[in-house]
Every structure is written in C-alpha cells, then in structure tokens.
NUMI-440251 format. One line per field, with one value per residue (C-alpha): x, y, z; residue number from 1; residue in one letter. Coordinates in nm, 2 decimals, always signed. Each point is the difference from the previous one (the first is absolute). Layout:
N
east = [X | ...]
north = [Y | ...]
up = [Z | ...]
resi = [NUM | ...]
resn = [A | ...]
***
This chain:
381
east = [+18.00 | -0.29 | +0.03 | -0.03 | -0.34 | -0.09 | +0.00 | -0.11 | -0.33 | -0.01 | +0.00 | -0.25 | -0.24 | +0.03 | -0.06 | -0.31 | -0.11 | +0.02 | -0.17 | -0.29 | -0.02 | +0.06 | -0.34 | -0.19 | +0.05 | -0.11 | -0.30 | -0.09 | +0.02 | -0.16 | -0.30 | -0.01 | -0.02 | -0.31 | -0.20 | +0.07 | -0.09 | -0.34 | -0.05 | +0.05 | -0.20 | -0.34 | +0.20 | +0.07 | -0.36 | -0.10 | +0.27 | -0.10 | -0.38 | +0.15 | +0.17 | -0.29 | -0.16 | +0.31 | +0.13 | +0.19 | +0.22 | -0.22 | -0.34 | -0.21 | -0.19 | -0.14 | -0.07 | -0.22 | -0.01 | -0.16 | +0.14 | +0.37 | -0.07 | -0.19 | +0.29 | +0.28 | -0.20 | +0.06 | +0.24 | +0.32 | -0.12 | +0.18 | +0.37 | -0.20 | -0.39 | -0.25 | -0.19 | +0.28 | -0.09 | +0.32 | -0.02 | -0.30 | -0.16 | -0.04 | -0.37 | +0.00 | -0.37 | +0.02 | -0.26 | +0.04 | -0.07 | +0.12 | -0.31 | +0.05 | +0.34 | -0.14 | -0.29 | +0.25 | +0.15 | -0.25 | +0.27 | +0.27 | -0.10 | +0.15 | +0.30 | +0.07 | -0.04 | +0.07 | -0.06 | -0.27 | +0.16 | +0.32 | +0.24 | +0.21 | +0.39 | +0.04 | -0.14 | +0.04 | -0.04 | -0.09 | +0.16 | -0.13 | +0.12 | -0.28 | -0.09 | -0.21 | -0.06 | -0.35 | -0.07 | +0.31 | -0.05 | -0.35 | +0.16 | +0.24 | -0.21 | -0.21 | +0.22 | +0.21 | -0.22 | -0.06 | +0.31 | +0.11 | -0.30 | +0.10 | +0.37 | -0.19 | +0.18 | -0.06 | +0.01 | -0.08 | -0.03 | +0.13 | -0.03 | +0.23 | -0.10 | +0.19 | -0.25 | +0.11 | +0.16 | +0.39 | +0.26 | -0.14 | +0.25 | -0.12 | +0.33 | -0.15 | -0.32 | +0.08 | +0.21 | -0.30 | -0.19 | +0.21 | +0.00 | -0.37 | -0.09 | +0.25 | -0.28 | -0.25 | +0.18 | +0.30 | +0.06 | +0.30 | -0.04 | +0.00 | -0.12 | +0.11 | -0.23 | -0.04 | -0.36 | +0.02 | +0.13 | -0.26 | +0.17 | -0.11 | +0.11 | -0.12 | +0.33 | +0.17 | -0.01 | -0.02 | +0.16 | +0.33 | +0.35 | +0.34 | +0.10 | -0.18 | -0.19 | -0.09 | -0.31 | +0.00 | +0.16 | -0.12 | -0.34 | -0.20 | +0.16 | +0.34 | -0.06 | +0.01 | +0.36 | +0.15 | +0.06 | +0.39 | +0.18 | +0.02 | -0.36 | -0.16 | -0.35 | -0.36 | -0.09 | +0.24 | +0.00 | +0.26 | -0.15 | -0.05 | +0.38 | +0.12 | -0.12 | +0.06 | +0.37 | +0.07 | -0.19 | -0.24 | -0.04 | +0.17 | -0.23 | +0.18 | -0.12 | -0.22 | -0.21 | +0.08 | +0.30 | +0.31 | -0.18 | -0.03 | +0.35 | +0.12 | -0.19 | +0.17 | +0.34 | -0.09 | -0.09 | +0.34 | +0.19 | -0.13 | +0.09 | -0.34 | -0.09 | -0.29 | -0.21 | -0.26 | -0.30 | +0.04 | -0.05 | -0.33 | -0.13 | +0.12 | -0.24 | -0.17 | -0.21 | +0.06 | -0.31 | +0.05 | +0.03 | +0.22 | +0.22 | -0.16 | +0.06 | +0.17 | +0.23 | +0.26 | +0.30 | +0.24 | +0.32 | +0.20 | -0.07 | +0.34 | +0.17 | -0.22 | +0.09 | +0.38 | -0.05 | -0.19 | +0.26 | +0.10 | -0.39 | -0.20 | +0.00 | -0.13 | -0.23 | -0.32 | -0.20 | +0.22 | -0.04 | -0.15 | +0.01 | -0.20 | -0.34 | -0.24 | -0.30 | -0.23 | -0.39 | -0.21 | -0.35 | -0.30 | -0.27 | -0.30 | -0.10 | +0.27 | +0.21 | +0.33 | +0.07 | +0.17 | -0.04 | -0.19 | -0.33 | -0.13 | +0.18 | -0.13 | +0.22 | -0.09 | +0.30 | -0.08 | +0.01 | -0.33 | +0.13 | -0.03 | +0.34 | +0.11 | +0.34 | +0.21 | +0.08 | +0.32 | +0.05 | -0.03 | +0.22 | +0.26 | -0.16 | -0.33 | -0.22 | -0.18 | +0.05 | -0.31 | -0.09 | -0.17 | -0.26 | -0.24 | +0.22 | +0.14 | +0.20 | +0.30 | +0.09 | +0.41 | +0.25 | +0.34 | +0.19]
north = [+18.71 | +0.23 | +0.10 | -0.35 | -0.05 | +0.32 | -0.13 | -0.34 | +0.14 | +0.22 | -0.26 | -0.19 | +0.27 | +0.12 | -0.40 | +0.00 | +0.33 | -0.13 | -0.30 | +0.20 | +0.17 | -0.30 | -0.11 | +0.34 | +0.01 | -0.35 | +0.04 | +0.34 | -0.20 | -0.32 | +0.22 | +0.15 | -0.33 | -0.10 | +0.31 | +0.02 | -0.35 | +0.06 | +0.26 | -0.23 | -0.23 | +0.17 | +0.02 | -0.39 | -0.04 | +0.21 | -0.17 | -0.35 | +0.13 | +0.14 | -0.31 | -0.21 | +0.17 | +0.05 | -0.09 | -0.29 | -0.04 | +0.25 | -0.18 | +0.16 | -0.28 | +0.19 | -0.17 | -0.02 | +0.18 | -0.36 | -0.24 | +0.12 | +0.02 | -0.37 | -0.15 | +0.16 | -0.17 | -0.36 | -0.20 | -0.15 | -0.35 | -0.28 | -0.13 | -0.29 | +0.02 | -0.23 | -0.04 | -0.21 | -0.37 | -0.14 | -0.21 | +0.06 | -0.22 | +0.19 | +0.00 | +0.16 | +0.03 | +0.04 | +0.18 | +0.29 | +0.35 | +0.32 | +0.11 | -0.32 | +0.07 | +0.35 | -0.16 | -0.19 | +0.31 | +0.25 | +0.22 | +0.02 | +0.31 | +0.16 | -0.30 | +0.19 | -0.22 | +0.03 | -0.17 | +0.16 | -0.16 | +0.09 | +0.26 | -0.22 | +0.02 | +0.02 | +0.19 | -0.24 | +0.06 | -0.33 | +0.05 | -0.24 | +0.07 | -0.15 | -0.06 | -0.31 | -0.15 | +0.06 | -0.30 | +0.00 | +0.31 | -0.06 | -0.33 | +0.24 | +0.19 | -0.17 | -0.19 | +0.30 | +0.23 | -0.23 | -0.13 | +0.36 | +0.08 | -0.32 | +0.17 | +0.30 | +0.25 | +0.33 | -0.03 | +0.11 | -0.20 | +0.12 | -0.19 | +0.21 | -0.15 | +0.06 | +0.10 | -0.11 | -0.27 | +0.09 | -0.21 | -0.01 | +0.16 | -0.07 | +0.19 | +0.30 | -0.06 | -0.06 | +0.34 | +0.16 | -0.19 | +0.16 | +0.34 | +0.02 | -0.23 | +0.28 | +0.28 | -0.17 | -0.13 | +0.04 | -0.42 | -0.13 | -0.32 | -0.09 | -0.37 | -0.03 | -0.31 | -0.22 | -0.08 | -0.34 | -0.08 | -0.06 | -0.02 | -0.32 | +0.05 | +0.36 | -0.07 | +0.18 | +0.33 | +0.29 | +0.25 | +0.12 | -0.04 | +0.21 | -0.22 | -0.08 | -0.30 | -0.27 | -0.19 | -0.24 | -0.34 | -0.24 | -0.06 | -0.29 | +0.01 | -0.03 | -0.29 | +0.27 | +0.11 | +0.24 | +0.09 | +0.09 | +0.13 | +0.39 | -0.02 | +0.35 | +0.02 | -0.16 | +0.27 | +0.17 | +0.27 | +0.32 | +0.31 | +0.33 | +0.13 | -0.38 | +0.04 | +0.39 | -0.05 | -0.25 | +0.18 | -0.24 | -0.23 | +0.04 | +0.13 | -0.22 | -0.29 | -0.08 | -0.34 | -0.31 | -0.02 | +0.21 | +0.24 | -0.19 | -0.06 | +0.36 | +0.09 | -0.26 | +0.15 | +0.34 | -0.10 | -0.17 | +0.26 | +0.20 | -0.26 | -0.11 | -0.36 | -0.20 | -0.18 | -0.25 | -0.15 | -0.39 | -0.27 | -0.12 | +0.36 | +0.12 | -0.18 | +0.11 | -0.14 | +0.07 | +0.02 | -0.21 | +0.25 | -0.01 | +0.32 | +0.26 | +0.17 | +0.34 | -0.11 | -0.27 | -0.09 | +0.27 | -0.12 | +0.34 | -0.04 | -0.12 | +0.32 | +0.21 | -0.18 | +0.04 | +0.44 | +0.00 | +0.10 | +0.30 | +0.18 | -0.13 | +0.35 | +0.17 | -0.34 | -0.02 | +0.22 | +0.32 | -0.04 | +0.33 | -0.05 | -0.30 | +0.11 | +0.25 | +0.07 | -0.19 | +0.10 | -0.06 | -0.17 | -0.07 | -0.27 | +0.05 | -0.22 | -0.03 | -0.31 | -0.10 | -0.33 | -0.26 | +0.08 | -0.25 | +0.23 | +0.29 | +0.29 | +0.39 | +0.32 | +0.32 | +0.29 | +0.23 | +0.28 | -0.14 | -0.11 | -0.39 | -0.24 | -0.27 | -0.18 | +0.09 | -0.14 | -0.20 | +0.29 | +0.28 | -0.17 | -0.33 | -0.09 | +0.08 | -0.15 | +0.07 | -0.06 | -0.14 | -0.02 | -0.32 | -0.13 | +0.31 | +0.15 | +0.36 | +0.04 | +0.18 | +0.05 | +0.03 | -0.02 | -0.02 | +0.00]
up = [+18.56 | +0.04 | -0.35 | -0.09 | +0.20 | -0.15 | -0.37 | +0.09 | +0.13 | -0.26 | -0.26 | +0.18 | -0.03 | -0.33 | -0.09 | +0.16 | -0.13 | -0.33 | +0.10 | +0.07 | -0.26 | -0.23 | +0.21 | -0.08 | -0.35 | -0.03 | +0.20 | -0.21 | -0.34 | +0.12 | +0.16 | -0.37 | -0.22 | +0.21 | +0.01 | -0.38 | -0.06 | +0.20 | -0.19 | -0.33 | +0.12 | -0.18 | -0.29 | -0.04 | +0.05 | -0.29 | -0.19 | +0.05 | -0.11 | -0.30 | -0.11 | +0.07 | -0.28 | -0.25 | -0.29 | -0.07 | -0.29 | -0.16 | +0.02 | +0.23 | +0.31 | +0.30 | +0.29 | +0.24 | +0.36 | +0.10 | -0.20 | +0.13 | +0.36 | -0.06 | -0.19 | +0.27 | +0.28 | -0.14 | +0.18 | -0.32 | -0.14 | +0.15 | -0.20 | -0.10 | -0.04 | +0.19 | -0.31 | -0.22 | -0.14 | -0.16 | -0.25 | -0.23 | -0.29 | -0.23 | -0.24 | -0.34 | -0.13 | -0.37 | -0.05 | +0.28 | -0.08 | +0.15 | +0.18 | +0.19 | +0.10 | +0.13 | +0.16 | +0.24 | +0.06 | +0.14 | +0.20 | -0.31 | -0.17 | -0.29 | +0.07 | +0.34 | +0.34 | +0.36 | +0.32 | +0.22 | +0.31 | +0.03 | -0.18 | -0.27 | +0.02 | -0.34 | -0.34 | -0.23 | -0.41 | -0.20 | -0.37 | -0.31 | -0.32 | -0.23 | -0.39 | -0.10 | +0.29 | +0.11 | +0.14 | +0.23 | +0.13 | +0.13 | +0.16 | +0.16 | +0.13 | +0.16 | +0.17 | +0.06 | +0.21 | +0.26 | +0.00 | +0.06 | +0.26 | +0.23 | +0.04 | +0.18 | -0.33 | -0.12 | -0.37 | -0.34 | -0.30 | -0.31 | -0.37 | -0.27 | -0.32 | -0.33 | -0.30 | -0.37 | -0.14 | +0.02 | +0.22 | +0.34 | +0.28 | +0.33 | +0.17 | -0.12 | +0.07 | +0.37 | -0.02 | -0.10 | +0.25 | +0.30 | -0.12 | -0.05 | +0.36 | +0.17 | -0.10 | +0.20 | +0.32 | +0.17 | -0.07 | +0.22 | -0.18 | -0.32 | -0.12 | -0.37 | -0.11 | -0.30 | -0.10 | -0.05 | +0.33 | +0.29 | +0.38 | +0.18 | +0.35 | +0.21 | +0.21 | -0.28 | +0.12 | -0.29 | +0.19 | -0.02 | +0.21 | +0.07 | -0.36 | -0.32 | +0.02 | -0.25 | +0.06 | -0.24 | +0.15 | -0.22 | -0.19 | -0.14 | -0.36 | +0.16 | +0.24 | +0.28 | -0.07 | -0.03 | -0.40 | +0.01 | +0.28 | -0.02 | -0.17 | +0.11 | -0.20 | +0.06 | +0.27 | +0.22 | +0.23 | +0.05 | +0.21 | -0.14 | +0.07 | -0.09 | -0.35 | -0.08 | +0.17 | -0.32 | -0.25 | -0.03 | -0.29 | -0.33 | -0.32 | -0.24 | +0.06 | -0.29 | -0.02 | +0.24 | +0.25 | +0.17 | +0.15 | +0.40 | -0.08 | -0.10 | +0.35 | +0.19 | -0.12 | +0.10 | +0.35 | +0.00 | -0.12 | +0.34 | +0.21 | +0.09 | +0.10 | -0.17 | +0.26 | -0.04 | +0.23 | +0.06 | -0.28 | +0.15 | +0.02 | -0.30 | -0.25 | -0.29 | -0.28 | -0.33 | -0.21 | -0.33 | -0.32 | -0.35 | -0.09 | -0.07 | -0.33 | +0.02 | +0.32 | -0.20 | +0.21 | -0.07 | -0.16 | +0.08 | +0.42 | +0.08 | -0.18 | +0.18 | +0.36 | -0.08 | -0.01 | +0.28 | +0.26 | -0.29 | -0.06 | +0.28 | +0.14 | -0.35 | -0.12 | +0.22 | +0.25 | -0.07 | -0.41 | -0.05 | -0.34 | -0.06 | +0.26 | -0.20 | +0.12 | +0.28 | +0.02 | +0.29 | -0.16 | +0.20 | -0.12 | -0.24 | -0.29 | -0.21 | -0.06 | -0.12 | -0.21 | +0.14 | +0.40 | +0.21 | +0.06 | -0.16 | +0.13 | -0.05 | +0.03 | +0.05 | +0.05 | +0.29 | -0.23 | -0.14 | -0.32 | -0.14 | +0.02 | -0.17 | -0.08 | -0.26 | -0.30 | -0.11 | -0.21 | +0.24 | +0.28 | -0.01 | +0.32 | +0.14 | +0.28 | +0.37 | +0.34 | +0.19 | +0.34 | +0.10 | +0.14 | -0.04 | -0.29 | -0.03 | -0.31 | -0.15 | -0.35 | -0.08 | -0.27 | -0.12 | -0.25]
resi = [1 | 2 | 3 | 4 | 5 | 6 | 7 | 8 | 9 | 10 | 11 | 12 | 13 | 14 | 15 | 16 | 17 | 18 | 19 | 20 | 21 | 22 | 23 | 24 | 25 | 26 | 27 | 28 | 29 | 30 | 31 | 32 | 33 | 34 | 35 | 36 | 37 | 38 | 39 | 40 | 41 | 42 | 43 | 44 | 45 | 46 | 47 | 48 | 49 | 50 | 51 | 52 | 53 | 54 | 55 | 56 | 57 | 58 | 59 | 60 | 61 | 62 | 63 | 64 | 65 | 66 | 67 | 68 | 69 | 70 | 71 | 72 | 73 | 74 | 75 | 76 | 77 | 78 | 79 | 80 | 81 | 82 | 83 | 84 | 85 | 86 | 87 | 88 | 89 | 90 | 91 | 92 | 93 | 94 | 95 | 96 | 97 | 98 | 99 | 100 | 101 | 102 | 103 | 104 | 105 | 106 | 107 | 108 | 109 | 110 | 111 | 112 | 113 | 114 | 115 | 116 | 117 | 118 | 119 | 120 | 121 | 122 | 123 | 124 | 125 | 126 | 127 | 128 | 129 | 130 | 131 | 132 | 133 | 134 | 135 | 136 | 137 | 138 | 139 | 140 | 141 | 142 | 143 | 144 | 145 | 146 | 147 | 148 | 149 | 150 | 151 | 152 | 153 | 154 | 155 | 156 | 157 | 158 | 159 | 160 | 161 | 162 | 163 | 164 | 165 | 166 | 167 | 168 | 169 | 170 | 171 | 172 | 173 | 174 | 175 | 176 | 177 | 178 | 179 | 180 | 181 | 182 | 183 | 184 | 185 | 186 | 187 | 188 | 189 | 190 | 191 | 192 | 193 | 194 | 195 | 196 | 197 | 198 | 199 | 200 | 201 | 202 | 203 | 204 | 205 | 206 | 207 | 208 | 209 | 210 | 211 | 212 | 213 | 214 | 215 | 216 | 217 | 218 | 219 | 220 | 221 | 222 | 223 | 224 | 225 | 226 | 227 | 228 | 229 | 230 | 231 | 232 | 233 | 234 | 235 | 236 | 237 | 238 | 239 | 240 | 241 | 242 | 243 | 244 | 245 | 246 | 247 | 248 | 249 | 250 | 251 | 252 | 253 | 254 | 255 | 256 | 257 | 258 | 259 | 260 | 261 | 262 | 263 | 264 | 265 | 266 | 267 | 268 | 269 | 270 | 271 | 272 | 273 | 274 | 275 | 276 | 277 | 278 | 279 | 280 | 281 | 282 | 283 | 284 | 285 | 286 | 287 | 288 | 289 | 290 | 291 | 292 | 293 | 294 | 295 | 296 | 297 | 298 | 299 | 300 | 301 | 302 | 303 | 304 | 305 | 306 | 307 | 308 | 309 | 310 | 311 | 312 | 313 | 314 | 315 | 316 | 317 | 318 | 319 | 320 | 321 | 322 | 323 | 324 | 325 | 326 | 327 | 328 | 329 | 330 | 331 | 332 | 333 | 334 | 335 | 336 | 337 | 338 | 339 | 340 | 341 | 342 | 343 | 344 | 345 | 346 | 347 | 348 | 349 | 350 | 351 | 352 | 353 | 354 | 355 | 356 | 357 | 358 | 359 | 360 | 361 | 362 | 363 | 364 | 365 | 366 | 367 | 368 | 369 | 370 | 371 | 372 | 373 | 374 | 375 | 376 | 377 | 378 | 379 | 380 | 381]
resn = [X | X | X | X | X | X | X | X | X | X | X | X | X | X | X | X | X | X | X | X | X | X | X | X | X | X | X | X | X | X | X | X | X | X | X | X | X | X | X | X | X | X | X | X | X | X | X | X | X | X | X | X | X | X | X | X | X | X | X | X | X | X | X | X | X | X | X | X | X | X | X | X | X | X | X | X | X | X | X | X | X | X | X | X | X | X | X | X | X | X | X | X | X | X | X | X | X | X | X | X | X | X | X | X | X | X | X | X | X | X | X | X | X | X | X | X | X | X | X | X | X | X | X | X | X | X | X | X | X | X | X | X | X | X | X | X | X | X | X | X | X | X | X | X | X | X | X | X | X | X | X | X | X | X | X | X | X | X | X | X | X | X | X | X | X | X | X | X | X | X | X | X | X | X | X | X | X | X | X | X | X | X | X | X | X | X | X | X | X | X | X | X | X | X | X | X | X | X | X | X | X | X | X | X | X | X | X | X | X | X | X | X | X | X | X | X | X | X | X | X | X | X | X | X | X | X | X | X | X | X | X | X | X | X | X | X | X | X | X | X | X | X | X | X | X | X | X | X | X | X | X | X | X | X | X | X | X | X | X | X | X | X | X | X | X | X | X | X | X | X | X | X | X | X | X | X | X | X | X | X | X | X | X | X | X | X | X | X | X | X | X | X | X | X | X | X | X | X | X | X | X | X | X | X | X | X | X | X | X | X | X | X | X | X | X | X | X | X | X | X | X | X | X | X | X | X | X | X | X | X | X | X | X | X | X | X | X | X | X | X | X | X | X | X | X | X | X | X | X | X | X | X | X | X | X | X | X | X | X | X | X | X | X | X | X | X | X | X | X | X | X | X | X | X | X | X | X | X | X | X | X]
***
C-alpha cells in the first residue's frame, strides 16, 4: 500500500517537473524571437528605403522620401467613386486634335494618372492595338481619360501600333503590349481595348475581379446586344496573373477574327468563369469605319480554335521564339508614317530610331503611352 502512494506521488511529481520545464524552454525561445525581431526591426526599415528606390523589372524608378510617405498617408478610394455620371452622350468633334485631348487632361502625364485624394485599389493598364485609325483613337482618348479619372483609377495608357503594311495581328500586339506595360508598373489590371469602341456609361468599372471579365454587353451597331453568346472581344479585362496563367493571347492570329475566341477557350480550359457588368451599363458605341486593308477576316480562325487546348501553353506570352528585340525610345523630331501625330525617337544610348523595314523584320511597330506620349520601339518576327 505504501508502495503504491509512494509511486503515485512520484509520478505526480515528475509530471509536473516536466511541466515546468516544458514552460522554461518556451519562455527562453519566445523571449529570443522578440529580442531578435527588435533587433530586425532597423533592418526592415533600411529595406523598405531600398525598395522605394529599386528596380523593377529591370527599369530603374526611384522614388521619393516625400512622395511615399504622402501617398501611404491616403485613406483607399471608395468601391464605387462619388464622381460617376452613368449614362453619357457621347460628342465626337471631327475636327479634334491631340493637343486638345491633352489640354483636358492637365494631370495625365506621359499616359500615367492617379487620384490625389485617395490611394486607388487598383493599377490598371489600358491596351489598344492600333493601325489606321487616327481619328478613332483621338475619340478614344478623349473620352477615355476622364472616363478613367471619374472611377478614382491608377492607370497607364498604352497604344501598340503595328508599322508596315503586312496582315495586322492585334493578339500579338496586345502580348507585346503587356510585356512592355509590365516594365513600367506593377499593373494588377489589364484593360485589353478596341479603338473603335467608346464606353457610354462610367458604371462600368475597368477594374478587374477574382474572374475574367468582359465588358462589352452590347453596343449601338448591335441594337445593344450582345453579338453571340460566348463573344469575349471589344474590351475585356483579366489581371496580371489572369492573363500570364493562360499564356496570354495566341500569335497566330493574322488579320480579322478568332483571336477573343482562342482567349475565351483558354480561360475555359482553367476553369475560369466569364463575368459581365449589366446590359444597361455595359454600353458602348461603335464609331462607323469600313475594313481596313491589311486585317481581312481570316478564313483559317476556326482551325486555329480547334488546337487551342493542344499549344496554348507554347503559342503566346511564353513564345520565345517569335519576341526579338524591344527598344525603349524617348521623343524628339522624328516621325513615323501612318501614326496619328508626329512622333520622335531618340534611344537612350544617344543614337537616332526608327522602325524597320518589311524587309528587315515580318512585323515591326511601337508601343505608345498616351496622353503625353513615351514611346517604345519592338519587333518580331
């Protein structure tokens, strides 16, 4: 019997000795994580001051001491902005010229705006693939930036125009578009955008959502309907991982049509859900214009749509083989035919640019910033 009491109490003990020291050695490492991360704690700081001045994607941007402490003491923009009008009628002088367009917008400069009052919840890219269509894109534009401006956005936007005269390719274009916009910003939206087509209604937010999202309801050339169910082209929006998770758009698509389609299959094919504002808000008008020549419908787009499930992980954003070079160009006085203004280049090396000829490249062009422009020169083959 006394044996028995003997162990008992014996057992209790040695329980609570290890107990305590169960308690000690957590107190001893908990005691360490927090003097270590004190003493980290000057070393975040002169990380965060680093980055504020790095590189990103290779271009160099520094930033300001001021402007960063400014811009971190602004409350988020609201969901939905206070400024927003709805429905819009919309005026298209013909004879507007570009320095009006940037006379309406004194705060856009070098395409780049943000709100002043509050910090936007978005960076959002605007992509227009453009070639004859001067006109249009001034219309665009100025409709565009304030348009933009009233939904309280951070944004940039980009015109990639394709030089020469071959079958025009606006998949590849907006490719290009992406991979050049990505050097300047960290986007988290990107707005791919047809030139011709002009929103009517502010409530249609360009920003993007957990799902790719098509903002083209219906226009004026379709009755305000929708042109086919599954239709995925006009102007959509797919963030930055939305887009580089399917590759992008295919390359192959040369002259008019399959190319919203082929993109509609890749989101698909990842089990992503197209979403769309409502009918009312979702309006656009289509400015009037013939075909252009150079971007015939092409008659091989439903052969291409059938392979997409088989090389939509080679064809598009990861086709090393087709991307060359891409040359950042500043402006001076030097134009290039067939662009809506007279555009100047001049490399950073010093050295005079200009776009290649049909015989030196398959497909040449530059990638502009609007409304005060900064260009890019690219090509592929």
């Amino acid at each position: 019997m006394n044996f028995n009491v003997t162990f008992h109490l014996s057992y209790k003990f040695r329980l609570l000795l290890l107990f305590t020291l169960c308690l000690t050695v957590v107190g001893w490492a908990t005691s360490n994580y927090f003097v270590g991360a004190i003493q980290e704690i000057p070393k975040a700081k002169d990380l965060v001051a680093s980055l504020s001045k790095g590189v990103i994607l290779g271009k160099k941007g520094t930033v300001t001491d001021e402007a960063f402490v400014e811009k971190a003491r602004l409350d988020n923009c609201p969901s939905v902005s206070p400024h927003l009008k709805g429905q819009t009628k919309l005026v298209f002088k013909p004879d507007l010229t570009l320095e009006e367009v940037q006379a309406k917008n004194p705060k856009v400069h070098r395409g780049r705006y943000h709100p002043e009052e509050c910090r936007a919840l978005q960076r959002v890219a605007i992509l227009i693939p453009h070639r004859h269509r001067e006109k249009h894109l001034l219309y665009l534009l100025e409709h565009l930036h304030p348009f933009l401006q009233r939904q309280q956005l951070d944004y940039g936007i980009y015109v990639i125009h394709q030089a020469g005269s071959k079958k025009f390719n606006r998949a590849k274009l907006l490719n290009v578009g992406y991979i050049e916009a990505l050097k300047d910003e960290i986007w988290d939206c990107f707005i791919f955008h047809d030139v011709d087509l002009v929103p009517e209604n502010d409530l249609n937010l360009y920003r993007c959502e957990d799902q790719p999202r098509h903002l083209v309801v219906g226009r004026n050339s379709t009755g305000y309907r929708l042109r086919y169910s599954g239709y995925f082209g006009g102007v959509t929006a797919l963030s930055r991982e939305q887009f580089f998770k399917v590759n992008g758009f295919s390359n192959n698509y040369w002259g008019w049509g399959g190319e919203d389609d082929d993109l509609r299959l890749r989101v698909e094919l990842h089990r992503m859900k197209i979403t769309r504002p409502l009918p009312e808000v979702g309006k656009y008008t289509m400015i009037f214009h013939k075909r252009d020549q150079g971007n015939e419908v092409n008659i091989g787009r439903m052969n291409l749509l059938h392979q997409v499930s088989r090389v939509w992980r080679t064809d598009g954003l990861r086709d090393r083989e087709r991307a060359q070079s891409i040359i950042p160009c500043y402006p001076i006085n030097f134009s290039i035919p067939s662009l809506p203004f007279p555009f100047s280049f001049l490399l950073s090396s010093g050295a005079t640019c200009h776009t290649m000829s049909e015989e030196d490249v398959y497909f040449s062009g530059c990638i502009t910033h609007h409304g005060y422009m900064h260009h890019s020169l690219f090509s592929l083959v």
